[in-house]
N, C-alpha and C positions, 0 to 999 in steps of 0.2 A: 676448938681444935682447928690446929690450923689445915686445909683442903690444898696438898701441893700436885701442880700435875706435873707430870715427868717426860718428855715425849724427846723424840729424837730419829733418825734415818737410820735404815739399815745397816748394820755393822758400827752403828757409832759407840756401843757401848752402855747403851741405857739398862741391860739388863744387869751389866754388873754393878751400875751404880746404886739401884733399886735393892741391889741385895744386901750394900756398903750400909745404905739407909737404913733398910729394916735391923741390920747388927746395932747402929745407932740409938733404935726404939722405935724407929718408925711403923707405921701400919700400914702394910704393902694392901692395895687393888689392883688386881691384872684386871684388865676390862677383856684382854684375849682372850683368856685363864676360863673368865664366867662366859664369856661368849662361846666357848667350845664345850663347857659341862652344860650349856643349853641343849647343842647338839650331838649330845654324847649318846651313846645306847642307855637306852631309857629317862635322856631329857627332856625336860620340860616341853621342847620346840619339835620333838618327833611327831609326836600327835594331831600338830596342827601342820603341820610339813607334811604329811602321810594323805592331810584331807585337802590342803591348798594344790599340790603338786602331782601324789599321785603314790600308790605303794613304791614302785621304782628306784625312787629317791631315797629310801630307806634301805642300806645295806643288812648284807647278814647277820652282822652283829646287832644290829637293831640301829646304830646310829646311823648320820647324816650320808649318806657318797656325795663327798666333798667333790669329786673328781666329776661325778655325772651333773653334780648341781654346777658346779666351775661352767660347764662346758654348755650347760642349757643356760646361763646368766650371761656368756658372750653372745650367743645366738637370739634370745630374747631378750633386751631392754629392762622391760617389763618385772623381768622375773627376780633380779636384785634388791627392788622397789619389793616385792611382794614377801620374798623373804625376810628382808629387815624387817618387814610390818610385823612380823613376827616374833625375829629375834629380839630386836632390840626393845622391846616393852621387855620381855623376861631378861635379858644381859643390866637393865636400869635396875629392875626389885633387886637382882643379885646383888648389884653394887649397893644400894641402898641397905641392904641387909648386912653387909659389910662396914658399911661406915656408921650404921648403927651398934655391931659389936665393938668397932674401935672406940665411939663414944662412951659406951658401957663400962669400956677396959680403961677409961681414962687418960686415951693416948694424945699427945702433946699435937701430933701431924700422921695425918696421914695422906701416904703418898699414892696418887691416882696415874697408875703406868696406861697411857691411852696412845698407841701408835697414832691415831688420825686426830690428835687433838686441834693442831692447825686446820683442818680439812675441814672439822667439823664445829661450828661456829656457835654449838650451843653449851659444847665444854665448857668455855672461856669464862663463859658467865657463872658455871658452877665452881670455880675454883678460886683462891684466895691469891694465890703465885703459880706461876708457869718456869719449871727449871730445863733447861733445855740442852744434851747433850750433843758435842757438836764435834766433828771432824771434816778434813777435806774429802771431796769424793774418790780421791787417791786411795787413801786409807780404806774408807767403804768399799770400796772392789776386792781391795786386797785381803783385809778381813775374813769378807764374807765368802771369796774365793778357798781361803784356807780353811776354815771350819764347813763348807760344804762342797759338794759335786756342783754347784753354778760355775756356766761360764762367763768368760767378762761379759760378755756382751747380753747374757740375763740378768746378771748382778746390775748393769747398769741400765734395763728395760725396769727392775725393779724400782730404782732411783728414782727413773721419769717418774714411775708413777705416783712418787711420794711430793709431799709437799715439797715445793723448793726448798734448800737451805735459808736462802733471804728470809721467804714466809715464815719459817719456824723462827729466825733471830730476831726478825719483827715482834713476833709474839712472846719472846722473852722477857721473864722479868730477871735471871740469873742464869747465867750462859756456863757450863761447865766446856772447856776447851779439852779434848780427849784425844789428842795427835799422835798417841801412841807411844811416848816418855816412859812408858811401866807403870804396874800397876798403885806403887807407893808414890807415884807422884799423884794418880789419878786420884788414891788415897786421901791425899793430902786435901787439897781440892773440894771433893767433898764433903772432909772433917771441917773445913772453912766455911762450906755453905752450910751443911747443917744446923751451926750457929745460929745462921739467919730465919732458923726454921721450927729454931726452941728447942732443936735437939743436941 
């Protein structure tokens, strides 16, 4: 099975390509998807969040406050480091469990949607290709200005914080160009790459 990772900047359009893919056959991994049913009411990462941090941290509903951990993780260093120690062992079995159903299911590729794959250096090594959807940061502002309440000037504090665009084309091994032509071009596009993907 081929292991493809899919990554790309905000507003470029990865999610809809991710969906193009799975209509294709592909076998979709959100690594968000499982990293948020970690921290979800009654995940996995509550229990050890409750005793690393503090009842606090645990909203009413029983999951994560994203808003009070956001806001203790600028003020402490420390506390990002301590949380992933947590998350991310449980967000890897998710994935592993997942890409052991696609094995199962006899899926040709499956596709690994990982926002920080550039960022984080030990993807690269688990993946077979890197397909990288790409736009100018024109388009990203504008996007992502129109499908939410950000304004420029968060949309593009968003950006800084992402890998450069270089680093991500660096790390390509198949660059989808997503400039905003409509979506049957985009279509097009990635019925060409899928090809290269066995699908």
């Amino acid at each position: 099975m081929l292991r493809l990772g899919l990554t790309g900047g905000i507003g470029s359009g990865k999610s809809t390509v991710l969906a193009m893919l799975e209509q294709l056959g592909a076998f979709p991994i959100d690594a968000d998807a499982i990293s948020r049913e970690t921290t979800a009411p009654g995940g996995p990462a509550i229990e050890p969040i409750r005793q690393q941090f503090g009842a606090e941290f645990v909203g009413p509903d029983g999951g994560l406050d994203r808003a009070l951990m956001r806001e203790h993780a600028y003020a402490h260093p420390g506390a990002r480091r301590r949380l992933e120690a947590i998350v991310h062992p449980l967000v890897a079995a998710g994935i592993q469990r997942r890409v052991d159903t696609a094995l199962a299911e006899g899926r040709r590729c499956a596709v690994f949607d990982i926002p920080l794959l550039v960022e984080s250096g030990r993807w690269r090594r688990a993946l077979d290709r890197v397909l990288v959807i790409d736009c100018s940061a024109h388009t990203q502002i504008e996007r992502v200005k129109a499908r939410s309440n950000l304004s420029e000037a968060q949309v593009e504090a968003v950006i800084a914080a992402q890998a450069p665009r270089g680093l991500r084309l660096a790390a390509a091994d198949l660059v989808i160009c997503n400039e905003g032509h409509g979506l049957a071009q985009l279509q097009a596009h990635v019925h060409e790459a899928a090809k290269a993907f066995g699908l």
